[in-house]
Steps between C-alpha positions, in 0.01 A plus 500: 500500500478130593245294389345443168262691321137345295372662224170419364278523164131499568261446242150412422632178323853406698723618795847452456735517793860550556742508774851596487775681673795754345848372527748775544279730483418498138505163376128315551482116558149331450397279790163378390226590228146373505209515307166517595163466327360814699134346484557218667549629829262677733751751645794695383661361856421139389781523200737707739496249771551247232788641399665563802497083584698473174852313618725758307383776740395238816902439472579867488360521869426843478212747439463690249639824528269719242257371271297678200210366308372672174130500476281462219261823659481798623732574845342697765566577871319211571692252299400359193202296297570345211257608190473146408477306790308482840862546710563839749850571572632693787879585533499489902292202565745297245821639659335414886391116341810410348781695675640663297645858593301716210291395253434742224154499245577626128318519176556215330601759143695713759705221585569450128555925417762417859711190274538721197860594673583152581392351131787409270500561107363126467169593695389718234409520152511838361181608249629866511869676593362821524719808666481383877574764751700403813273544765200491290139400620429135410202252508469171524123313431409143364236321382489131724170394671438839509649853412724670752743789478745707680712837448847539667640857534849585613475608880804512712750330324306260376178372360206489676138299385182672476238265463185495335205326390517640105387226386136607628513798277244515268549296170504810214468332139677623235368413197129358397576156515626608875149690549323121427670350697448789832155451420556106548606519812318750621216318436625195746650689723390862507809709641768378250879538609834425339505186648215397353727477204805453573543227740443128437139507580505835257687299169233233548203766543697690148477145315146380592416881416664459100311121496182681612583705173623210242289444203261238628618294128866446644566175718392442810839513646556849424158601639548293828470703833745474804497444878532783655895499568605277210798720358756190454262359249473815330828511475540115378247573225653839373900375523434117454197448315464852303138532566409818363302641758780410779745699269259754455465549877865503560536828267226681664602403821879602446388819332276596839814400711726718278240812561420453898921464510502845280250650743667393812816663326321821450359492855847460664716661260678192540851606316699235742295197318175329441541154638210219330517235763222238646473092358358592183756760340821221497216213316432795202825616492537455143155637419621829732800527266236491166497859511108582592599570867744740427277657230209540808714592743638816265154591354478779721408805282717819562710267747568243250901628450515502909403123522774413247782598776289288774701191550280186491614156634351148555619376846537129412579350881244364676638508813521903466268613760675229784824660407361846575340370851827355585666799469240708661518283826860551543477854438198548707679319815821735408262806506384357802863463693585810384192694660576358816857605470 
């Protein structure tokens, strides 16, 4: 297979793109990364032409042979929109633009359940051991800019991704204080999902939420109320400052991220792994580690001994998902080859 392949990570906040090529057959070089604030540009096209002029891969002289972009949205025979912003995707059009020989649309939490096999031990912090069975159904979901998740099952000799869009389940409480704060949101948004709590928009809606609830004799500075996407400084205040209702905010929102993981569990019977990935999971990682996810994610009634053998990890790389699209190009094109025999 000559030629190099791009892999791409599209969100509602960045795209990150990579291009490299596999020496010997196994070994993979890096040509060129590049990062991209995603709404600064009109087009999806706009940052791929970009990229192409870069000199790394203007020197290469060569198109690329397979690309593979993981999308922050749902994938259908169309191509892809992204849930966050105003972009439409379509694998054909992009492969006919740029030249390049296939171009292949992915979740953008199926291209992170696809790098679970390519991950080393220093990727991943581990919140729960667990008995893992070889073979075992896994998921993979994150809180970021938004919530998105993924299941991989083992197919063929290998795992395959089966996306989803979980993170537009319903939000279920589960406990009073959890009840308030449905009835919160439901209130300013009417339909309330998962991500209307876990994401960063979702921390910031948990916080203003708790300051809505602060006695009105406390400081102004634990009663203030957020922008609408303001998780950093909810962060800075509950880890830096020890604001109160920050810290507050962080243990309900772990504890609702512990449960949704234990219900995604349950759903997939997920005895390969549960897989906590996204921007904000590596920021909290000691708070994850504090205990109150694990207790959510195993407060399952009559299942409660069955979560205990669930393995539970923290994938800390960032650059997960563009691993996984890598990796899916070359074995699309592969796939691809071989077809044609």
């Amino acid at each position: 297979m000559s030629g190099y392949f791009i892999g791409g990570d599209i969100g509602g906040t960045k795209v990150l793109l990579q291009a490299a090529e596999w020496e010997d057959g196994s070994q993979m070089r890096v040509l060129c990364e590049r990062r991209y604030a995603s709404r600064e540009y009109a087009s999806f096209s706009d940052i791929v032409a970009d990229f192409l002029k870069q000199p790394q891969l203007v020197e290469a002289d060569r198109n690329p042979a397979a690309a593979c972009f993981a999308v922050a949205g749902p994938i259908t025979e169309q191509g892809a929109s992204l849930t966050n912003l105003p972009w439409l995707m379509n694998e054909e059009a992009l492969a006919s633009e740029f030249s390049i020989r296939c171009v292949r649309l992915i979740n953008d939490f199926a291209a992170v359940a696809l790098s679970i096999e390519i991950l080393s031990g220093h990727d991943l912090v581990t919140l729960q051991a667990g008995k893992p069975l070889a073979r075992g159904m896994r998921v993979a979901f994150g809180a970021g800019t938004g919530m998105g998740g993924a299941w991989s099952s083992w197919q063929e000799g290998g795992y395959a991704a089966l996306s989803s869009e979980a993170g537009h389940m319903d939000f279920a409480p589960a406990d009073e204080l959890q009840d308030e704060l449905l009835g919160y949101l439901r209130a300013k948004f009417g339909h309330v999902s998962v991500e209307r709590v876990l994401s960063g928009p979702g921390l910031t809606h948990v916080f203003n939420f708790l300051s809505s609830k602060a006695d009105p004799r406390t400081s102004v500075s634990e009663r203030m109320q957020m922008d609408a996407d303001d998780a950093p400084r909810v962060t800075e205040l509950a880890f830096q400052e020890g604001n109160p209702v920050a810290l507050e905010a962080m243990d309900l929102f772990v504890s609702v991220y512990g449960a949704y993981a234990g219900s995604l569990a349950l759903a997939g019977l997920t005895h390969g792994g549960v897989y906590v990935a996204g921007g904000i999971a590596p920021r909290i990682i000691g708070k994850l580690r504090e205990g109150g996810f694990l207790k959510a994610f195993r407060d399952k009634g009559r299942f409660a001994a069955l979560m205990e053998e669930i393995p539970v990890h923290v994938v800390m790389n960032p650059t997960a998902g563009l691993l996984g699209a890598l990796h899916e190009a070359r074995r699309t094109l592969s796939k691809k080859l071989e077809d044609r025999g």
